[in-house]
C-alpha positions as CSV (number, residue, x, y, z in Angstrom):
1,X,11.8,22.1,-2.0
2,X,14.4,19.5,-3.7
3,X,13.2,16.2,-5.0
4,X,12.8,13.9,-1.8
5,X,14.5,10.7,-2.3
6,X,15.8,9.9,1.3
7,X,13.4,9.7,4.7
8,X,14.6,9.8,8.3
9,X,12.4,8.3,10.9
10,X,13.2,8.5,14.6
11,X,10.9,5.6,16.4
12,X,10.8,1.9,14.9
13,X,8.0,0.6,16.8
14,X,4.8,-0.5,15.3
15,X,4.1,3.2,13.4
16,X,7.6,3.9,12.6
17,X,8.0,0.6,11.3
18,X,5.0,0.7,9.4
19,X,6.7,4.2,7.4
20,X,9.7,2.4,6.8
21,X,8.0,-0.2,5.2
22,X,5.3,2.1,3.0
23,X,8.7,4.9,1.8
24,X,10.9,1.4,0.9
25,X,8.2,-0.2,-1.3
26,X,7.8,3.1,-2.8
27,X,11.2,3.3,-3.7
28,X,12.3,5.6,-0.7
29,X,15.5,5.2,0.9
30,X,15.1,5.4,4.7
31,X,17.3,5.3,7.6
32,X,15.5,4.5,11.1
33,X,16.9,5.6,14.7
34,X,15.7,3.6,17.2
35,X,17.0,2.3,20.7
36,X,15.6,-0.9,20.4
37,X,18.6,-3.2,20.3
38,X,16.2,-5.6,18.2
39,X,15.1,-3.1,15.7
40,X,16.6,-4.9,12.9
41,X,14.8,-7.6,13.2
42,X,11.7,-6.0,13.8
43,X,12.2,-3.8,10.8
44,X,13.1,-6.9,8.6
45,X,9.4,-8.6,10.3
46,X,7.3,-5.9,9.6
47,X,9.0,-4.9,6.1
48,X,8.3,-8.5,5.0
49,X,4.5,-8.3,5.8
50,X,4.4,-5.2,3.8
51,X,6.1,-6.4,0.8
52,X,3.7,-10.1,1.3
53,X,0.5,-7.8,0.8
54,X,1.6,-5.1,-1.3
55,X,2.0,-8.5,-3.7
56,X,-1.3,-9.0,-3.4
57,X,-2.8,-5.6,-3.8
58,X,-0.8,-4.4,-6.0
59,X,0.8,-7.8,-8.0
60,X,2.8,-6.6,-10.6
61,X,3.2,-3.0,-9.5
62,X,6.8,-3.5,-7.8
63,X,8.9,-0.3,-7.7
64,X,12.7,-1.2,-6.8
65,X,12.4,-1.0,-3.1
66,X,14.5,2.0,-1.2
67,X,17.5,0.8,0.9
68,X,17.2,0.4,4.5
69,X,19.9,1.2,6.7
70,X,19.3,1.1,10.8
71,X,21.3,4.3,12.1
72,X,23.2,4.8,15.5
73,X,21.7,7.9,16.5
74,X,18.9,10.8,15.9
75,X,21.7,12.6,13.9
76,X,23.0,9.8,11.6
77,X,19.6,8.9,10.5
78,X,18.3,12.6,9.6
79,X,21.5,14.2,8.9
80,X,20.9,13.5,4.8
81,X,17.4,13.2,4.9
82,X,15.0,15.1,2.6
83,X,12.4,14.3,4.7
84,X,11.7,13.6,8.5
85,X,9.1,11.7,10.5
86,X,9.0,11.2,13.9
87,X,7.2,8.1,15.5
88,X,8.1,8.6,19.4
89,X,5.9,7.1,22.5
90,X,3.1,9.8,22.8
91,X,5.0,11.8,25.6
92,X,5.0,15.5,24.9
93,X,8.7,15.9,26.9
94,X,10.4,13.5,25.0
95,X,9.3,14.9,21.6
96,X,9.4,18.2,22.3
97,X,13.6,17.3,23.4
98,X,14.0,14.6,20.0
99,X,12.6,17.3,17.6
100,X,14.8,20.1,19.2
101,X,17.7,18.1,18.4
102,X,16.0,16.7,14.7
103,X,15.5,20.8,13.9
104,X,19.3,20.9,14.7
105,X,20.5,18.2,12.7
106,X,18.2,18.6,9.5
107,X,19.2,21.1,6.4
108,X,16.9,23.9,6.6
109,X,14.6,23.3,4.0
110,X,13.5,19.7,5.5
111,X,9.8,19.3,6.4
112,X,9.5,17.4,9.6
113,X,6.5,15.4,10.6
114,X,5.5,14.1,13.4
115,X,3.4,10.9,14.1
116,X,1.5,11.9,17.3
117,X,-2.0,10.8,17.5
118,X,-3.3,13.8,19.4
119,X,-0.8,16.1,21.2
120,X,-0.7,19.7,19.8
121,X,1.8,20.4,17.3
122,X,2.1,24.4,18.6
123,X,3.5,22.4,21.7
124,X,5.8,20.1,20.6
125,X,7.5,22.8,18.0
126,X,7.8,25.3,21.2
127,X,11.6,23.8,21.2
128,X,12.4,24.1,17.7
129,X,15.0,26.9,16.0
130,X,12.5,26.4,12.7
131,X,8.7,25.9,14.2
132,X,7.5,27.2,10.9
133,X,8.7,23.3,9.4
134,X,7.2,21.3,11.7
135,X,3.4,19.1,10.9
136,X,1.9,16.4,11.9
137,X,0.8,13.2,10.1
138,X,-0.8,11.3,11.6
139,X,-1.2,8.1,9.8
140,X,-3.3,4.4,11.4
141,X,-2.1,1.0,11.5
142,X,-0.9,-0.7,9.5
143,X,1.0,2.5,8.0
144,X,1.7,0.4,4.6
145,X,-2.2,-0.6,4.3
146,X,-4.4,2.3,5.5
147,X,-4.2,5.0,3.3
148,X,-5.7,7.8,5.9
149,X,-2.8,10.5,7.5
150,X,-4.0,13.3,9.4
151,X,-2.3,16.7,8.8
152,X,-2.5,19.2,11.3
153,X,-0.4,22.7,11.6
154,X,0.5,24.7,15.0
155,X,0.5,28.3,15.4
156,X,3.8,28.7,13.5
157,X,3.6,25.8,10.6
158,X,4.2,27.4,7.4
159,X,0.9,26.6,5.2
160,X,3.8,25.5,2.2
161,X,5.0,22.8,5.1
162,X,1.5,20.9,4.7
163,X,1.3,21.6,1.3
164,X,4.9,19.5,0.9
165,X,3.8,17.3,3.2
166,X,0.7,16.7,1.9
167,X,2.0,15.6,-1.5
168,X,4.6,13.5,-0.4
169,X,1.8,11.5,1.8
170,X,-0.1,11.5,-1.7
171,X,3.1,10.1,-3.8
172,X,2.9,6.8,-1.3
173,X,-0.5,6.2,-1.6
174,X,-1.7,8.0,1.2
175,X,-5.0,10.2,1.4
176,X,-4.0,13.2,3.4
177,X,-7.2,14.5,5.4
178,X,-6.2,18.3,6.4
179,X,-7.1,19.2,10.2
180,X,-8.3,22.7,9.7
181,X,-7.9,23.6,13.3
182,X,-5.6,22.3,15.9
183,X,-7.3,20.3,18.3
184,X,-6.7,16.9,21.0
185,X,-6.8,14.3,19.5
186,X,-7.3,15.7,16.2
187,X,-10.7,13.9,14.1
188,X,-10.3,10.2,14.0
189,X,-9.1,9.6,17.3
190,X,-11.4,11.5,18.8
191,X,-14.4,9.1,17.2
192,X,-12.4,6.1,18.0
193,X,-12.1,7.1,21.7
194,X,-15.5,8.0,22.4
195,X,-16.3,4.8,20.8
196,X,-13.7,3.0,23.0
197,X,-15.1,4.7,26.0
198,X,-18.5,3.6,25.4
199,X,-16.6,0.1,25.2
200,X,-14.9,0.0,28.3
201,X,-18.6,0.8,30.2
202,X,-19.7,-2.5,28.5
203,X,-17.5,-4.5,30.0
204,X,-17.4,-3.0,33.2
205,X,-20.8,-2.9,33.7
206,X,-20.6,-6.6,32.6
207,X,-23.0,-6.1,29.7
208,X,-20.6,-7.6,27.1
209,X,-17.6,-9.3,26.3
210,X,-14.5,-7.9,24.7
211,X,-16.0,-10.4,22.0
212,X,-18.9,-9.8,21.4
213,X,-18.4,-6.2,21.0
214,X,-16.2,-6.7,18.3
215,X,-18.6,-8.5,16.8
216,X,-21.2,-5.9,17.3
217,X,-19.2,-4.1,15.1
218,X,-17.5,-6.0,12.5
219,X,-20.7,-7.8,11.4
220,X,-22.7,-4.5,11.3
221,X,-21.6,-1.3,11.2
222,X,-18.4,-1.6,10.7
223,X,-18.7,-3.0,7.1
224,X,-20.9,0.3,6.5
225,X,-17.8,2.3,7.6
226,X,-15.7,1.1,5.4
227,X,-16.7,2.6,2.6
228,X,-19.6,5.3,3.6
229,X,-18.5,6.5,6.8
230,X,-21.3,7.6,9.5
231,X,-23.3,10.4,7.8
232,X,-23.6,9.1,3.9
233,X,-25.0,6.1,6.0
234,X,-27.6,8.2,7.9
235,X,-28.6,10.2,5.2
236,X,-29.9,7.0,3.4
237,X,-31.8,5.8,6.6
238,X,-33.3,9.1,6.2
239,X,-35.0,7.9,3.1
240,X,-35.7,9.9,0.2
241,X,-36.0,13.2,2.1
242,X,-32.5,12.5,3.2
243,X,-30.4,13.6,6.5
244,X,-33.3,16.2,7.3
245,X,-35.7,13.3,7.8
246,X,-33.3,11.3,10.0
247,X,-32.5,13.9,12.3
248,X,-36.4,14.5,12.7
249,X,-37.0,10.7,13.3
250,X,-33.8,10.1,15.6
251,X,-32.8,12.9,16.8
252,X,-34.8,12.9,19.8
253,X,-32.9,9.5,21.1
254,X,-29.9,11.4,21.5
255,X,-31.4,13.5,24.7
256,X,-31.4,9.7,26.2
257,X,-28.5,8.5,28.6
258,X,-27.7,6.0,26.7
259,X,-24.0,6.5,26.3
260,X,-21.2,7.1,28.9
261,X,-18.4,9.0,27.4
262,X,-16.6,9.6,30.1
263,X,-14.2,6.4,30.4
264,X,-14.6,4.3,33.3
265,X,-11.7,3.8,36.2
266,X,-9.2,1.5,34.7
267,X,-9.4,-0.3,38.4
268,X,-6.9,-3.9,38.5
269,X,-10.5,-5.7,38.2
270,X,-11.6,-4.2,35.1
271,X,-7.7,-4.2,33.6
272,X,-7.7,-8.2,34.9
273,X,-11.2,-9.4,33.1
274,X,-10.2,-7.2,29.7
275,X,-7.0,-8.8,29.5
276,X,-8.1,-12.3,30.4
277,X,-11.3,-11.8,27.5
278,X,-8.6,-10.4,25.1
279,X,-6.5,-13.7,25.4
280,X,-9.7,-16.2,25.2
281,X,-10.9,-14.0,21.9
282,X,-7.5,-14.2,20.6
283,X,-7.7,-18.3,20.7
284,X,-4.1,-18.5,20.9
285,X,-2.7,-17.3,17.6
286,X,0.3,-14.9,17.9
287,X,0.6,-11.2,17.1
288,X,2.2,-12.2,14.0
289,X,-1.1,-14.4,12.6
290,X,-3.3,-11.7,14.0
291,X,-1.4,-9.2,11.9
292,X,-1.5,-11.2,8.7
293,X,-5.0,-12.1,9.0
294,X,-6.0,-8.7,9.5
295,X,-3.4,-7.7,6.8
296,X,-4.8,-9.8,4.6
297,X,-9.1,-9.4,5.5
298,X,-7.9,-5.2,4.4
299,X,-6.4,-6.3,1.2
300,X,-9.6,-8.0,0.3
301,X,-11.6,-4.9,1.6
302,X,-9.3,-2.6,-0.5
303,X,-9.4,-4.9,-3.5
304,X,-13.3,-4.9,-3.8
305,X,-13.1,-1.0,-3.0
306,X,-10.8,-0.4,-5.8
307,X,-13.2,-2.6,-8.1
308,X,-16.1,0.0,-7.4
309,X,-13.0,3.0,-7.7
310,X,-14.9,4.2,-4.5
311,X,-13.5,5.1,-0.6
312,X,-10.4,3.9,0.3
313,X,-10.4,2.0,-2.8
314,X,-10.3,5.0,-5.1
315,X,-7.1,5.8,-3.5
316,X,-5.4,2.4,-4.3
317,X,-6.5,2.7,-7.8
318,X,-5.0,6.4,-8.1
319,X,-1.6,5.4,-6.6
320,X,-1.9,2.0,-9.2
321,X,-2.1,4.6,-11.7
322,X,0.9,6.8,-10.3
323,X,3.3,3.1,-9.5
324,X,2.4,2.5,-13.5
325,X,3.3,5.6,-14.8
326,X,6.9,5.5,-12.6
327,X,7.4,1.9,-13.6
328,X,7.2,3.2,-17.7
329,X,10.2,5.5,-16.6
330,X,12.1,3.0,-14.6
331,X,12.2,0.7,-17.6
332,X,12.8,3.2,-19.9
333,X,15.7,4.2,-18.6
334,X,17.0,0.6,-17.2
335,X,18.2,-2.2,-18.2
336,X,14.6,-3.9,-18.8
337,X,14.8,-2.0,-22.2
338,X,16.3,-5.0,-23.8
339,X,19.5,-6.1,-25.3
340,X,21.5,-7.9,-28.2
341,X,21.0,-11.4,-26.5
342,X,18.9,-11.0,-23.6
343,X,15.0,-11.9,-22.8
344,X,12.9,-8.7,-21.3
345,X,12.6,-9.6,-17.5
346,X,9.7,-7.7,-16.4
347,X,7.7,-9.5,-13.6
348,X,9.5,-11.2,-10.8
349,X,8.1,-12.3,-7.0
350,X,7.4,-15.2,-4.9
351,X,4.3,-17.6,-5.0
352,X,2.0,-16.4,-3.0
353,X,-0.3,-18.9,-0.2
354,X,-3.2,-18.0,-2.1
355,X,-2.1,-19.5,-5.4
356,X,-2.1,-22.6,-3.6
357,X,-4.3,-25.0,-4.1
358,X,-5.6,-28.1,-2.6
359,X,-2.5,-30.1,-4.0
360,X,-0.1,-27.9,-2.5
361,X,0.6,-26.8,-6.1
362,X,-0.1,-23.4,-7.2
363,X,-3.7,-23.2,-9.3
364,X,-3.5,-22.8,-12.9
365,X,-5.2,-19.3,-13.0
366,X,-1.9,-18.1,-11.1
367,X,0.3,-19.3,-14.3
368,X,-2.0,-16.8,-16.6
369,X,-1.9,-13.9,-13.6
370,X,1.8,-14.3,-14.1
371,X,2.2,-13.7,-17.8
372,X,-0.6,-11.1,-17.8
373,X,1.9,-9.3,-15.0
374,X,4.6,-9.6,-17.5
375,X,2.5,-8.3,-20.8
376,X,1.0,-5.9,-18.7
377,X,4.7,-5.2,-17.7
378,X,5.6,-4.8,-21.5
379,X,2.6,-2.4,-22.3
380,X,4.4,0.3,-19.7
381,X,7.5,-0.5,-21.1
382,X,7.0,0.4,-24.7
383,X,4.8,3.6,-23.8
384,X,1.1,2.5,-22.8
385,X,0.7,4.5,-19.9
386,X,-2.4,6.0,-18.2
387,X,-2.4,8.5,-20.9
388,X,-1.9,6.3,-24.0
389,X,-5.0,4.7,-22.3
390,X,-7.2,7.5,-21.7
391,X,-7.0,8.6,-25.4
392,X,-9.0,5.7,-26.1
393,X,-5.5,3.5,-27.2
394,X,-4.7,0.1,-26.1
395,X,-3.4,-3.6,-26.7
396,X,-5.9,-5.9,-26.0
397,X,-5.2,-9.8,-25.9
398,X,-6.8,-11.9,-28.1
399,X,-5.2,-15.6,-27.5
400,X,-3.4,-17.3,-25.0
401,X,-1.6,-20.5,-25.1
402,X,-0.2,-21.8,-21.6
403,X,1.7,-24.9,-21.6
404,X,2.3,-26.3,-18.3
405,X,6.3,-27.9,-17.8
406,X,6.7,-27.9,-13.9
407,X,5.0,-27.3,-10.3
408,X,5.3,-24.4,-8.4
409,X,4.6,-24.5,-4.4
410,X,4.7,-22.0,-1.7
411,X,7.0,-19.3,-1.3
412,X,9.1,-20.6,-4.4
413,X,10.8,-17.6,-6.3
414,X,9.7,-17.0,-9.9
415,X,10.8,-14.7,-12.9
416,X,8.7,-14.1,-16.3
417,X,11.4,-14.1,-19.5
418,X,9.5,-12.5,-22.6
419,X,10.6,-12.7,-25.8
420,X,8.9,-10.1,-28.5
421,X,8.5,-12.4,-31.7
422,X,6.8,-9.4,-33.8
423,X,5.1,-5.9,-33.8
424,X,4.6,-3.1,-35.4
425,X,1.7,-3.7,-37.4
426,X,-2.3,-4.3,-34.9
427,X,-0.3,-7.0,-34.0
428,X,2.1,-7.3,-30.8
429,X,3.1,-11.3,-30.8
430,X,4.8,-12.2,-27.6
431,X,6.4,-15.5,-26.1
432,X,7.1,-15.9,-22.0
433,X,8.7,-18.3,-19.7
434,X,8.1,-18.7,-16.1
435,X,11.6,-19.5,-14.8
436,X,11.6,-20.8,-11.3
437,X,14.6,-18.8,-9.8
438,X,16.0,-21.6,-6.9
439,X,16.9,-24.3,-9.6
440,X,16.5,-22.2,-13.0
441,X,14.3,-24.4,-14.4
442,X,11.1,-23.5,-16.4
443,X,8.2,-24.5,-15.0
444,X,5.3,-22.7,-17.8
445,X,5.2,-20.8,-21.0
446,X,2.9,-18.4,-22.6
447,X,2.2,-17.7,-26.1
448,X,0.1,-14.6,-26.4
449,X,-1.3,-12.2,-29.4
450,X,-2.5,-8.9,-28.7
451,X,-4.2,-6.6,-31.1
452,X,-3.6,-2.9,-30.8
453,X,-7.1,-0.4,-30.9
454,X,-7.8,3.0,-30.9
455,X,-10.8,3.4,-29.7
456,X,-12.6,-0.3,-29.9
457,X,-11.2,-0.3,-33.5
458,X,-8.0,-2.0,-34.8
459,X,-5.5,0.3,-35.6
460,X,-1.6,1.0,-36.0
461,X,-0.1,1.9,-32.6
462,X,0.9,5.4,-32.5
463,X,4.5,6.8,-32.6
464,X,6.5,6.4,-30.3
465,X,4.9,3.1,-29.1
466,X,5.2,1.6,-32.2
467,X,8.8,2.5,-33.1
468,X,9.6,1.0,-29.3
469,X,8.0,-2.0,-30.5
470,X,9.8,-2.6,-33.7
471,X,13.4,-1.6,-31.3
472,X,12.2,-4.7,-29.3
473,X,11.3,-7.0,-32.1
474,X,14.5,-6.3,-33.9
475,X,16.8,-6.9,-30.6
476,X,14.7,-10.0,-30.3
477,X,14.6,-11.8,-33.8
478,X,18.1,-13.3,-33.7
479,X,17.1,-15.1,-31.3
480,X,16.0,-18.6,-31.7
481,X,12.4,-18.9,-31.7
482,X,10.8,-21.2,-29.4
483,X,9.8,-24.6,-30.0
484,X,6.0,-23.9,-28.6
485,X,5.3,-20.9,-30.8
486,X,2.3,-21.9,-32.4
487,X,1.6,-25.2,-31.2
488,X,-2.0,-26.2,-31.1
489,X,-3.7,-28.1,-28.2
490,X,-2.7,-31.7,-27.6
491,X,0.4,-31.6,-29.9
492,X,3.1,-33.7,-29.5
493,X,5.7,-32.1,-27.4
494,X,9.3,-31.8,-28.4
């Protein structure tokens, strides 16, 4: 299989949109097909949110995003693709006649996915010239957030298919969960619908409110299932003697009807009172809010995840690990290596509505966040990657000197300029502006000194990080040094 650089996607709505946006901040170009005569927009929307809390997740971590073109038709947008993913309305015709013409249109080496949440994948490549290429991955919403996809084969799916598709799914963060046989619904669904069933009989039988069965759930269980699942979970209500104890203990209750799991009629009267105790929950905020709130309630989940490297959270620190390691090779071989005459620009983005504070201005913590983007920025450039790290080697920073020039407020566009004033030596002795892009001016500047170690002791950085560091201090010593290097705490400014 050839390097995969280019994604179809047939289907824009909320999943396809939700691919587009995960493949373009990954560096993927995409094309999407989609009928909608609004897609564009919708695209733009939904791309935006991604990019917003991939910021904050990931800050600093910025691949060069894919292009995005919107196609006129099925063909144009997987004619050159490397890759396919379908994301129609779960209706077994229509996708069983969109991938017929897909398997038609696609070299013959293309793996092609489909997004279905349960319909059998042996049906839907029935159609297909090439069965033997199609899987399905099935990923939750939002696509650029959740890391889960489910992978599922028919009858005639080549075992190399999931194995392509599988790594591709891991190369954008994702953690591919292989469905070992094929079955409805596949394995999350079916616990979210027998879950939703049991929901629907709540309200029906007027037991609860659309309400407070969410809040049943996210103020109890739900926070457990974030990061343990259901049977981790049991097995420590089971005490020291484990699952064995618990099944003992509460086994037994499940003989009792306490559950319904076949759904209830979706009468007009039960349709009515669900949709009229969805709106009062909602207390009038739009889609849109709701979608950045909940955006923005994951990224926090993730983040503290990450910070125990457990669950989902592992994931997001493995693909961190995998952005870093792309990023040294982007700058090595671009023009952030540095030139006769030119700063290193290595972090750029927007401020963020977290950095502000109760001024309106952004909180001086964010200044420092910034530059430690751009040294961190720096490190990848001049060879400390995951490895360099691993073998015990680093830079670590042992002064800072901010000096505050301008404000900053929301949404303003920003740029770090660094300047490498000397290295070579356990020293690395760096200078950085904070340009504010709409007006050019600078609004903070950093003076930093990092130390090189090799395992907790100073030492020499090791070839070739410590040649790249003397290419960078040489470009950089013509130029005139800056006024604030090495000026103490409540001197006079210039």
């Amino acid at each position: 299989m050839s390097e995969i650089r280019r994604i179809g996607l047939v289907g824009g709505g909320v999943i396809g949109a939700g691919w587009a946006a995960r493949f373009l901040l990954n560096g993927y170009d995409v094309a999407v097909f989609d009928p909608d005569p609004q897609i564009g927009r919708k695209l733009d929307e939904v791309v935006e949110n991604a990019r917003r809390v991939h910021g904050k997740l990931m800050s600093g971590l910025a691949l060069p995003e894919g292009r995005l073109t919107v196609a006129a038709s099925i063909e144009e947008a997987v004619r050159d693709a490397d890759f396919v993913q379908e994301s129609l309305p779960e209706r077994e015709d229509l996708k069983r006649q969109v991938l017929a013409r897909i398997d038609a249109a696609v070299r013959p080496e293309v793996v092609i996915a489909s997004s279905t949440s349960g319909l059998l994948p042996s049906r839907l490549q029935a159609g297909m010239a090439r069965p033997e290429r199609l899987v399905v991955g099935h990923p939750f919403n939002p696509v650029y957030l959740l890391p889960l996809v489910e992978i599922c084969g028919g009858e005639r799916t080549s075992p190399e298919v999931k194995t392509q598709a599988a790594a591709l799914y891991e190369a954008i963060g994702m953690r591919p969960l292989h469905v070992r046989k094929e079955i409805d619904g596949f394995i999350a669904d079916r616990l979210l619908e027998a879950l939703w069933r049991e929901a629907l009989w709540l309200v029906s039988d007027g037991i609860a409110t659309t309400e407070e069965i969410d809040d049943a759930i996210r103020f109890g269980a739900g926070l457990r299932w974030s990061f343990m699942g259901t049977f981790l979970i049991y097995r420590l209500a089971g005490g020291e003697a484990g699952m064995r104890h618990f099944l003992a203990q509460f086994g037994p209750a499940l003989q009792l009807p306490w559950t319904k799991l076949v759904a209830p009629e979706l009468t007009d009267e039960l349709i009515d009172r669900l949709a009229a105790q969805s709106d009062e929950q909602a207390k009038g905020a739009s889609m849109r809010e709701l979608e950045r709130r909940r955006d923005d309630c994951l990224v926090a989940v993730l983040a503290g995840l990450r910070a125990n490297d457990y669950a989902a959270g592992a994931v997001v620190k493995a693909h961190e690990r995998r952005l870093m390691a792309r990023l040294g090779k982007v700058a090595a071989n671009g023009d952030a290596r540095g030139r006769d005459g030119e700063l290193l620009r290595l972090y750029s983005g927007r401020v963020l509505p977290e950095w502000i504070d109760y001024n309106g201005h952004v909180t001086e913590s964010r200044y420092l966040q910034c530059f430690a983007e751009a040294t961190d920025a720096l490190l990848r450039l001049i060879g400390v990657d995951g490895a360099y790290v691993a073998s015990g080697r680093s830079y670590y920073t042992v002064e800072t000197h901010i000096m505050h020039l301008g404000e900053l407020k929301l949404d303003d566009p920003i740029e770090v300029e660094t300047q490498v004033l000397a290295g070579g030596d356990k020293r690395l002795h760096i200078f950085h502006r904070l340009r504010r892009l709409r007006d050019g001016e600078i609004v903070a500047t950093g003076e930093q000194m990092l130390v090189h170690v090799d395992k907790g002791r100073g030492a020499r950085p090791e070839e070739p990080v410590r040649a790249e560091v003397e290419r960078l201090a040489a470009l950089h010593a013509a130029m005139a040094r800056p006024p604030a290097v090495g000026r103490h705490v409540g001197a006079a400014r210039n």
